[in-house]
C-alpha positions in Angstrom: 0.0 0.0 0.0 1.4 3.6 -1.0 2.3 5.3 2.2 -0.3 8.5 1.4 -3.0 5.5 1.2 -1.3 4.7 4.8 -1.9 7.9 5.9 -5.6 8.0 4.7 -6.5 4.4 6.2 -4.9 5.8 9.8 -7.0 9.2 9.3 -10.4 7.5 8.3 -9.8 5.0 11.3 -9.4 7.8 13.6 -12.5 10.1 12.2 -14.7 6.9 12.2 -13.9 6.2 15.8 -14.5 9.5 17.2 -18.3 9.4 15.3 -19.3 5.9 16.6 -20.1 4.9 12.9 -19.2 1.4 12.7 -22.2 -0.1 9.8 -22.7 -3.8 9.1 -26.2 -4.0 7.8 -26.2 -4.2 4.2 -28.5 -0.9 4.0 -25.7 1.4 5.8 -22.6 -0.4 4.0 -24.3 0.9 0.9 -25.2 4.2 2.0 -21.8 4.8 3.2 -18.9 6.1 0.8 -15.8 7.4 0.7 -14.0 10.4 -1.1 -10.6 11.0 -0.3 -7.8 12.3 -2.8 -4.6 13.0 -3.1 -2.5 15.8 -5.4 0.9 14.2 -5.9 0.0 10.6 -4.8 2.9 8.2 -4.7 5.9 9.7 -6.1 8.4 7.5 -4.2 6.9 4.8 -6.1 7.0 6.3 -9.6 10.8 7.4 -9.0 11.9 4.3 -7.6 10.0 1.8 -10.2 11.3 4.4 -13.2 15.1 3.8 -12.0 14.4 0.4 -11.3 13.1 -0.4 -14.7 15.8 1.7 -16.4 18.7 -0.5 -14.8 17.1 -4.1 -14.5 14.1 -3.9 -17.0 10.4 -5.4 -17.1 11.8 -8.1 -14.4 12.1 -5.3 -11.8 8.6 -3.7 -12.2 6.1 -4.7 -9.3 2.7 -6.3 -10.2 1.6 -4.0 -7.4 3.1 -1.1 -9.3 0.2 0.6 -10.6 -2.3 0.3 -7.8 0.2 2.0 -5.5 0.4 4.6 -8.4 -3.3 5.4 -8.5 -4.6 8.2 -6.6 -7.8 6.7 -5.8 -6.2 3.6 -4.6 -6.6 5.7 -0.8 -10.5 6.5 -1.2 -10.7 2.4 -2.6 -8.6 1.0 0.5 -10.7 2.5 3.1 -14.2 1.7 0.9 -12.1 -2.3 1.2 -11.4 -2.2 4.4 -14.7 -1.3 6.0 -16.7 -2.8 3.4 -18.2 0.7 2.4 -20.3 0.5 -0.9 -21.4 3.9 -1.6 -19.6 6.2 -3.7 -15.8 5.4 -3.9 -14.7 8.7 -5.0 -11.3 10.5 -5.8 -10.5 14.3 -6.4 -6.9 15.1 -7.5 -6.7 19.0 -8.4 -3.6 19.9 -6.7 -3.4 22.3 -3.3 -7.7 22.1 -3.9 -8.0 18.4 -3.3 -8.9 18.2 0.2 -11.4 21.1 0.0 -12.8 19.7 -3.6 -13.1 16.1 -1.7 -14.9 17.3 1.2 -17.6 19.4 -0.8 -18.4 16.9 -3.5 -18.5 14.6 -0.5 -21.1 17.0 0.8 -22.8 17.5 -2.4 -23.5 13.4 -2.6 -24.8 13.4 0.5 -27.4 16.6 -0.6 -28.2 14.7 -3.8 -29.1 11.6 -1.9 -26.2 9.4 -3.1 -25.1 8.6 0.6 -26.2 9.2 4.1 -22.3 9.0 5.5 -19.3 10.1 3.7 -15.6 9.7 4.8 -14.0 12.6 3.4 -10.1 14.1 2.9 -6.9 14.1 1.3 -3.6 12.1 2.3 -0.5 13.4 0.8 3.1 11.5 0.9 5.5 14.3 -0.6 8.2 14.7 1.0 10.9 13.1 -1.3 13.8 14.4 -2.9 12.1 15.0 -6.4 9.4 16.9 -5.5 11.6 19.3 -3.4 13.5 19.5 -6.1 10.4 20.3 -8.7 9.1 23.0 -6.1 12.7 24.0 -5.6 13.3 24.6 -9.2 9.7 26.8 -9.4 10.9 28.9 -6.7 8.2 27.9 -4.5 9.8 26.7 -1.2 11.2 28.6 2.0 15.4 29.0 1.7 15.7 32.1 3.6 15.4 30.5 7.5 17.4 26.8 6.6 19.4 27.9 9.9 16.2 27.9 11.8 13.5 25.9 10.3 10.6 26.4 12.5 10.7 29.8 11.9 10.5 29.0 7.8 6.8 28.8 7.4 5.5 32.5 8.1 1.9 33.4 6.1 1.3 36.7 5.8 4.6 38.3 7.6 6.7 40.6 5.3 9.9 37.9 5.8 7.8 35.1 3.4 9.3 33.7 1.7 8.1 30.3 0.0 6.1 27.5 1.3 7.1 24.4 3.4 6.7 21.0 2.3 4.7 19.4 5.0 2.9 15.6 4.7 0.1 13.3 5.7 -3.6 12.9 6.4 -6.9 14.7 6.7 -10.2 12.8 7.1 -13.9 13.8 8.5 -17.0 11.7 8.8 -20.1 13.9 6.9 -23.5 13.1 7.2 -27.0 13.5 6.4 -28.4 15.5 9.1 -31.6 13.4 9.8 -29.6 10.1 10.4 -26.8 11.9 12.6 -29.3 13.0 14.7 -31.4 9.9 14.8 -28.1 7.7 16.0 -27.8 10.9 18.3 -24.2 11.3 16.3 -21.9 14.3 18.2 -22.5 17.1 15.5 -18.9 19.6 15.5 -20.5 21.8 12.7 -22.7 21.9 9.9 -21.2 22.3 6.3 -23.2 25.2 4.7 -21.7 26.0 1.5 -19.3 25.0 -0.9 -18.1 26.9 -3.8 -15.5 26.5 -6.7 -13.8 28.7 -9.0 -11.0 29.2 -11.6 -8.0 31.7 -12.1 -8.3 31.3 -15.9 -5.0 33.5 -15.6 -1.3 31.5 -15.0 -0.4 27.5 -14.2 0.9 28.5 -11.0 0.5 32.1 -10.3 -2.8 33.7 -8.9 -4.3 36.7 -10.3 -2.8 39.8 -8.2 -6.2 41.0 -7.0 -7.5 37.5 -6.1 -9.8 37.2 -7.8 -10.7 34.2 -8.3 -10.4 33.5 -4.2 -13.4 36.1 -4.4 -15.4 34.0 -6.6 -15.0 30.4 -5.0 -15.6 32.4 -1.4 -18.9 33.9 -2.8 -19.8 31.0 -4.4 -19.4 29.2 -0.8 -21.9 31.7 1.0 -24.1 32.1 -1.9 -24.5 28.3 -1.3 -25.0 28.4 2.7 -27.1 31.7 2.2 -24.9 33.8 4.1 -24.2 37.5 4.0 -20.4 38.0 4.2 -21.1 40.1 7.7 -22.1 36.4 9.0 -18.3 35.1 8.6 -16.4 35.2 12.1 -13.7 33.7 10.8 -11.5 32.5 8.0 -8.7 29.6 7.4 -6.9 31.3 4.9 -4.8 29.1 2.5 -2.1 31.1 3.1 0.9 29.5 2.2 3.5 31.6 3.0 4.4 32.7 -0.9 4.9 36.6 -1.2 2.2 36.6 -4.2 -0.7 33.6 -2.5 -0.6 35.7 0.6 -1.1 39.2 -0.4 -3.8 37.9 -3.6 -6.0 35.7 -1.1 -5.6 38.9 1.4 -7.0 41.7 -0.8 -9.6 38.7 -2.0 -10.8 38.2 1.8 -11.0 42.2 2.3 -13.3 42.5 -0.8 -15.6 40.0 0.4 -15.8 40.6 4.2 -15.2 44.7 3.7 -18.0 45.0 1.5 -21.1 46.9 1.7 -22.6 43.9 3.6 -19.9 43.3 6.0 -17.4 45.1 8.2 -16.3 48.5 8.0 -12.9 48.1 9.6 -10.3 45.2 8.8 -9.2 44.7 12.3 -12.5 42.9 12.5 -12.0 40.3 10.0 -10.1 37.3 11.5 -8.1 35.6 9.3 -5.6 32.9 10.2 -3.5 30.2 8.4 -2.3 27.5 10.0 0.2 26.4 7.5 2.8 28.3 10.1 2.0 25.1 12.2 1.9 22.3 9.8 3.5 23.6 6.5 2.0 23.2 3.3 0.1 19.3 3.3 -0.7 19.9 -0.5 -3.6 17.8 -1.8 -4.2 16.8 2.1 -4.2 20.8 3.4 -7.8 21.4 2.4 -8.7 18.1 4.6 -6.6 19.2 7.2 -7.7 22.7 7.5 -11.5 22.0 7.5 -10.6 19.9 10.3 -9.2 23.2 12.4 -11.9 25.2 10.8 -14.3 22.5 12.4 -12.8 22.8 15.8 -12.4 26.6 15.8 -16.5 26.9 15.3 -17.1 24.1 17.4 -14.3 25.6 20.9 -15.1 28.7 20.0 -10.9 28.7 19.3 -9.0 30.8 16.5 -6.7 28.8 15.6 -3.1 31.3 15.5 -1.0 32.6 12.2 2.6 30.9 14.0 5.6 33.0 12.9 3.9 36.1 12.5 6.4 38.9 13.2 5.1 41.5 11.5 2.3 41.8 8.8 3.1 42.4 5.1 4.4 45.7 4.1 2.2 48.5 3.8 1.6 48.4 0.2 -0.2 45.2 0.6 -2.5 46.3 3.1 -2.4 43.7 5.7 -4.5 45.3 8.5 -7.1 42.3 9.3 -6.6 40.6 12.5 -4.3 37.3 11.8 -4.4 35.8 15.3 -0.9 36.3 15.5 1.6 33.5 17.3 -1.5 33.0 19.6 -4.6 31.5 19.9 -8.0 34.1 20.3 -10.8 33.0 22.2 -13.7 34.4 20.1 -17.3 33.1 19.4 -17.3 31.5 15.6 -20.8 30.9 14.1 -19.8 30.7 10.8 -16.3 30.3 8.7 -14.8 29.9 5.5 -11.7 27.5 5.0 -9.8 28.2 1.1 -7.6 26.0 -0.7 -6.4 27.1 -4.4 -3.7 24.8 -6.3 -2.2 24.9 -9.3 -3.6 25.3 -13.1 -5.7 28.5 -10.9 -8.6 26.0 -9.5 -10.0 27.5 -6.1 -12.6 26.5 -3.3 -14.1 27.7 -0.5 -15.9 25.8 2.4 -18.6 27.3 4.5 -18.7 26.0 7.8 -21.4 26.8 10.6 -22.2 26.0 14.3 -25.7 23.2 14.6 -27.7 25.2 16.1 
């Protein structure tokens, strides 16, 4: 098994503990599914199989080479080893993945194709090629090598690149109706879900964020929010000098507007990629999760490494929830994940009232 599938089977074991769902009627194995992706998948594999073949030949290829290659070889070894025979489900679209996997997850569930969904991303990237691919693109973080806790820094003026972080994001959704009938403990509610695209640059997003605007409108058009509802956001944030400052002016359009605040100092933004780095295809996952707890504990989560905000000429004046935690009621959030080739999403999370 591919070690992000690892990483998904531990995550899902762990989310489908902590809700108590555990089916074995025929009825709830079917109405369960699972959607979990991945954006790089198993790399290790490819690079090891590629030098493998190249020196030895056909004789050295695995029979097991292309199922630990496949991406939704995670989403089909959980649906295996539970028996789950719902949908079986696999989003790859880069840094989006976990978000995209959690909202279509969602959006089966709305459209009656399952009552439960395992949802997430898993995420096994930290090898030698890809730090050299991000490397090459100038992505990642060189300027703190002497002190690499400090690397991962959204939002402060010293960013300077992203930091390769890996592993596992899962959630158990469900059907409101049947999560209350099993008496299921409800963290949140999801209450939107919205998508966009750049249509501008492979890597690069458009300066004024735009399209961050549009997947975040999307999301509360969706949960039938006003953007003065939002408490809080889980910024993707990754610590670039460009992501930041694009999915900053983004956030200020929508929560500044004539509907929401007058003053940025109200708008609470935080990433938490200072904490865990950048989990790629699994950050989405991972994020909704803190998103989840932050409306549930009434907890934002903190910005870690914030120093000092962006310079002046990017206008970073919202409340970041600098190096500490805020306690602070949260109703509603939005969690954003944007990846490569300009696709974006947005989550709307909300207190069960």
């Amino acid at each position: 098994m591919a070690l992000f599938a690892q990483y998904a089977i531990a995550s899902a074991h762990e989310a489908l503990e902590d809700a108590g769902w555990h089916p074995t009627s025929q009825k709830d194995l079917e109405a369960t599914g699972v959607s979990i992706g991945s954006g790089i998948g198993n790399l290790d594999e490819a690079y090891n199989t590629s030098v493998a073949f190249d020196k030895g030949g056909y004789k050295k290829v695995s029979p097991l080479f292309v199922p630990r290659l496949l991406i939704n070889l995670a989403a089909g070894h959980v649906s295996i080893r539970y028996g789950f025979k719902g949908p079986n489900h696999a989003a790859t679209t880069a840094c989006t993945t976990g978000v995209h996997a959690v909202g279509d997850a969602s959006r089966l569930i709305m459209f009656g194709d399952a009552d439960v969904m395992v949802a997430g991303g898993a995420e096994s990237c930290v090898h030698p090629l890809a730090i050299a691919g991000f490397a090459r693109a100038r992505s990642l973080a060189t300027d703190w090598n002497d002190n690499p806790s400090a690397s991962s820094r959204p939002f402060d003026k010293d960013r300077a690149g992203f930091v390769i972080g890996e592993g596992a994001g899962v959630l158990v959704l469900e059907e409101l109706e049947h999560a209350k009938a099993r008496k299921a403990k409800i963290y949140a509610e999801v209450k939107g879900y919205g998508l966009s695209s750049d249509a501008y640059h492979m890597t690069a997003p458009k300066e004024d964020g735009e399209g961050a605007y549009l997947a975040m409108r999307s999301a509360l058009r969706h949960a039938n929010l006003k953007p003065g509802a939002v408490d809080y956001v889980n910024a993707h944030a990754t610590s670039t000098k460009l992501g930041d400052a694009a999915e900053n002016r983004a956030i200020k359009r929508l929560l500044l507007g004539e509907e929401g605040r007058q003053n940025a100092s109200h708008v609470n933004v935080s990433s938490t990629k200072g904490a865990v780095g950048h989990l790629l295809g699994a950050a989405g996952a991972v994020e909704a999760i803190f998103t989840t707890l932050a409306i549930h504990n009434n907890v934002l989560p903190p910005t870690l490494n914030l120093e000092s905000p962006g310079d002046p000429t990017e206008e970073f004046n919202c409340n970041y929830v600098a190096k500490l935690p805020q306690n602070h009621t949260v109703n509603a959030a939005l969690t954003n994940s944007f990846g490569f080739g300009g696709t974006n999403a947005s989550l709307c999370l909300a207190k069960y009232h």
